[in-house]
C-alpha positions as CSV (number, residue, x, y, z in Angstrom):
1,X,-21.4,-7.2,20.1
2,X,-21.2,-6.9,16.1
3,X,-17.9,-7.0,15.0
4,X,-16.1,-6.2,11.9
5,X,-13.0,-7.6,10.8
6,X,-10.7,-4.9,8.6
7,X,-8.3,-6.0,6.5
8,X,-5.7,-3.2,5.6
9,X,-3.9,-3.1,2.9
10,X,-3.0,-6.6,1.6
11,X,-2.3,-5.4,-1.7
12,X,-0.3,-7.0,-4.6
13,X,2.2,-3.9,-4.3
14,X,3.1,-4.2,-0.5
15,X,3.4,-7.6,-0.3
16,X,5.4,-8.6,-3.4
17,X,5.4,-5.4,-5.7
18,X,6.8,-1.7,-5.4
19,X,6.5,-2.1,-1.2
20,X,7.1,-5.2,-1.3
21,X,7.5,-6.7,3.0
22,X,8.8,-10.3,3.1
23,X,7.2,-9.6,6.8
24,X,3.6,-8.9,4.9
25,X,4.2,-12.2,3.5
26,X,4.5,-14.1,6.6
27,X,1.2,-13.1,8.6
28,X,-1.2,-14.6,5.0
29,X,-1.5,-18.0,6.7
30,X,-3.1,-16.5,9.6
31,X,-5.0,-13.8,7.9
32,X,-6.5,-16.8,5.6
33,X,-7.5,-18.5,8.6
34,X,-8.9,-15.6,10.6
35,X,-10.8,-14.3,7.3
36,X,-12.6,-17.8,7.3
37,X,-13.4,-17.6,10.6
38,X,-14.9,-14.5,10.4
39,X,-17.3,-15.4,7.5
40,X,-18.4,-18.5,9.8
41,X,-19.0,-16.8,12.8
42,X,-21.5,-13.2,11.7
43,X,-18.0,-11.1,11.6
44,X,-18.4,-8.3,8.9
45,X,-15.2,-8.5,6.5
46,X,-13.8,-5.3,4.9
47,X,-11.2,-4.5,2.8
48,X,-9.4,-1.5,3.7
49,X,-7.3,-0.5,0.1
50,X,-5.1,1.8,-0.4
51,X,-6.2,3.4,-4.1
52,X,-4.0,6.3,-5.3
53,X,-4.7,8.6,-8.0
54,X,-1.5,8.5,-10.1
55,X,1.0,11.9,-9.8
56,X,-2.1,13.6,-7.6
57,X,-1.7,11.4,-4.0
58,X,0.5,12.6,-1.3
59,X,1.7,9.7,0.1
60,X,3.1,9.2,-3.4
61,X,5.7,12.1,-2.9
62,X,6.9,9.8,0.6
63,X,6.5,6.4,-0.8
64,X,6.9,6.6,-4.8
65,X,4.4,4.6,-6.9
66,X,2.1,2.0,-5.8
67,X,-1.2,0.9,-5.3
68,X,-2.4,3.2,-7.8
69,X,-6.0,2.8,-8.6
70,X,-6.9,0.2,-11.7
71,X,-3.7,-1.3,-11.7
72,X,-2.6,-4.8,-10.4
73,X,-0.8,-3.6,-7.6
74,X,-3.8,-2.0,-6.3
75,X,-5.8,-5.6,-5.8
76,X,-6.1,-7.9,-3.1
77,X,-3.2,-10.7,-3.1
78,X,-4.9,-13.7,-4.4
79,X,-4.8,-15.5,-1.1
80,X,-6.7,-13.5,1.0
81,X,-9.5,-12.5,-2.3
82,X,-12.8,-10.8,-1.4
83,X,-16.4,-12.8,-1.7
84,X,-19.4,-11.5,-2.4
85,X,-20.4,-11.2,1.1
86,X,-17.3,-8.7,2.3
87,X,-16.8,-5.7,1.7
88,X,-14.5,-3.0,0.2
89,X,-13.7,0.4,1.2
90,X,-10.6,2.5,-0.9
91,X,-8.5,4.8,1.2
92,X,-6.1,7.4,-0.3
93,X,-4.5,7.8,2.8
94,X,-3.2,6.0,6.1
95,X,-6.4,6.1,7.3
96,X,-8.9,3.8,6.3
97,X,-12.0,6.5,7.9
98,X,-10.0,9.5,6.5
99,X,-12.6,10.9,3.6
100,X,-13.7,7.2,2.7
101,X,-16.9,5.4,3.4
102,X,-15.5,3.2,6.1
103,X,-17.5,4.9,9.0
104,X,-20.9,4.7,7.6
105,X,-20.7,1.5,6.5
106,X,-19.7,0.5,10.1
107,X,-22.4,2.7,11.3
108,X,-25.2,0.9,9.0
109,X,-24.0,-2.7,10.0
110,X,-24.2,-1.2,13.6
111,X,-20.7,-2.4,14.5
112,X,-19.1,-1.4,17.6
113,X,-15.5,-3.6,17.7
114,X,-13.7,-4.0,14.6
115,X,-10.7,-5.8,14.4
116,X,-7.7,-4.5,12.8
117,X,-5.1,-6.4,10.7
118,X,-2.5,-6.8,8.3
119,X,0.1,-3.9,6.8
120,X,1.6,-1.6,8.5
121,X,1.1,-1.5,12.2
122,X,3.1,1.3,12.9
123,X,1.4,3.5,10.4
124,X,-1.9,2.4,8.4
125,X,-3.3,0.2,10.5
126,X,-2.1,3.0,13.2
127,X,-3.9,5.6,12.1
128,X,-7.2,3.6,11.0
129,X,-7.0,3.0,14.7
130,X,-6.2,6.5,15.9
131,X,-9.9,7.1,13.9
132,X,-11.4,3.9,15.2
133,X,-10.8,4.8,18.5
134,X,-12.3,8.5,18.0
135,X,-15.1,7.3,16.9
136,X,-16.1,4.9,19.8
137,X,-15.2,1.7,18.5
138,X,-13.3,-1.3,21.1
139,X,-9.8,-2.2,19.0
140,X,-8.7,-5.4,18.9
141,X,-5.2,-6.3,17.2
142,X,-4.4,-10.1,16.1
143,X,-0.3,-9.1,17.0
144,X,-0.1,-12.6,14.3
145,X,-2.5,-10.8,11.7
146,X,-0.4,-7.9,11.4
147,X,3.1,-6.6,10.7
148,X,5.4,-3.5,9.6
149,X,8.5,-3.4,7.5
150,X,11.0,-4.0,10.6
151,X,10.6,-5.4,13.8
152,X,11.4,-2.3,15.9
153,X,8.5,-0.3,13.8
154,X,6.5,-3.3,14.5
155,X,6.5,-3.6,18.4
156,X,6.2,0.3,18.4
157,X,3.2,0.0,16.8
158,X,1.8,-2.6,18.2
159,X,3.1,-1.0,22.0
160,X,1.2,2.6,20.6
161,X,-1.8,0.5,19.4
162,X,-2.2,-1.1,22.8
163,X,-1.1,1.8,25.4
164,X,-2.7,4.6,23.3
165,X,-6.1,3.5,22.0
166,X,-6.5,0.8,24.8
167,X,-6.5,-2.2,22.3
168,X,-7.1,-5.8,23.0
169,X,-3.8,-7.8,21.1
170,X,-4.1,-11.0,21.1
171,X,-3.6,-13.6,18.7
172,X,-5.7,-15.2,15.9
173,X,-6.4,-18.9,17.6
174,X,-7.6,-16.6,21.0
175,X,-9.9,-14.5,18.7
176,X,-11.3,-17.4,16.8
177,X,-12.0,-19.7,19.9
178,X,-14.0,-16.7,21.2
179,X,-16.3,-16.3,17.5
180,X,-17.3,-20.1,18.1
């Protein structure tokens, strides 16, 4: 099994900037600790980034401003930074397969789980899965490695992600135990 753990949108901007989620804030511990483990243990590690194009994106019109490409709010919050060894793929919508390079690159490391995570699961990492799942790929969800704005648009997500696209939720100590 070659897995591939995606990391979605742990921006600057949704965690502590224009969509800001005290919630996002809360699942970096385990995020930190799953991201090590995955470099340990063979698991692939990509970044899947929101990167707008400033007055051109559509999810600009629903959401305002952020993440726009170049700009601070468009990088990786500082604890959770990329290495040289991951990977990452910009999105310009929910989806991080929709028009990016995400499904290649999966296809070239010859992945066939990957391992969702972080913001929102009720809509990005919702429709990355939606995609995931179309092309083939087992889901698995960390429910401690991921979060929405509420906690009602959380456990919907998390219920669609598991009753839907037949994802595996668990929880970060469960996945790591079973990389070792």
């Amino acid at each position: 099994m070659k897995i591939a753990l995606i990391i979605v949108d742990m921006l600057n901007d949704f965690v502590t900037g224009s969509l800001a989620c005290d919630r996002g804030k809360a699942i970096v511990p385990n995020l930190a600790k799953l991201i090590k483990a995955a470099r340990g243990n063979g698991v692939y590690v990509i970044y899947s980034n929101d990167s707008h194009i400033k007055d051109i994106d559509k999810e600009l019109i629903l959401w305002g401003e952020h993440a726009i490409r170049g700009t601070a709010g468009a990088e990786i919050i500082p604890e959770l930074a990329a290495e040289s060894s991951d990977f990452i793929v910009p999105k310009r919508r929910y989806s991080g397969f929709f028009q990016t390079d995400l499904q290649l690159l999966l296809s070239e490391l010859k992945v066939n789980t990957v391992v969702l995570t972080g913001l929102h699961a009720h809509m990005c990492v919702r429709h990355t899965a939606a995609d995931a799942f179309n092309f083939g790929y087992e889901i698995i969800v960390p429910k401690d490695a991921t979060d929405s704005f509420t906690e009602e648009d959380y456990v919907i997500g998390i219920k669609y992600l598991r009753e839907v696209y037949g994802a595996e939720i668990t929880d970060v100590e469960s996945l790591i135990a079973k990389w070792k």
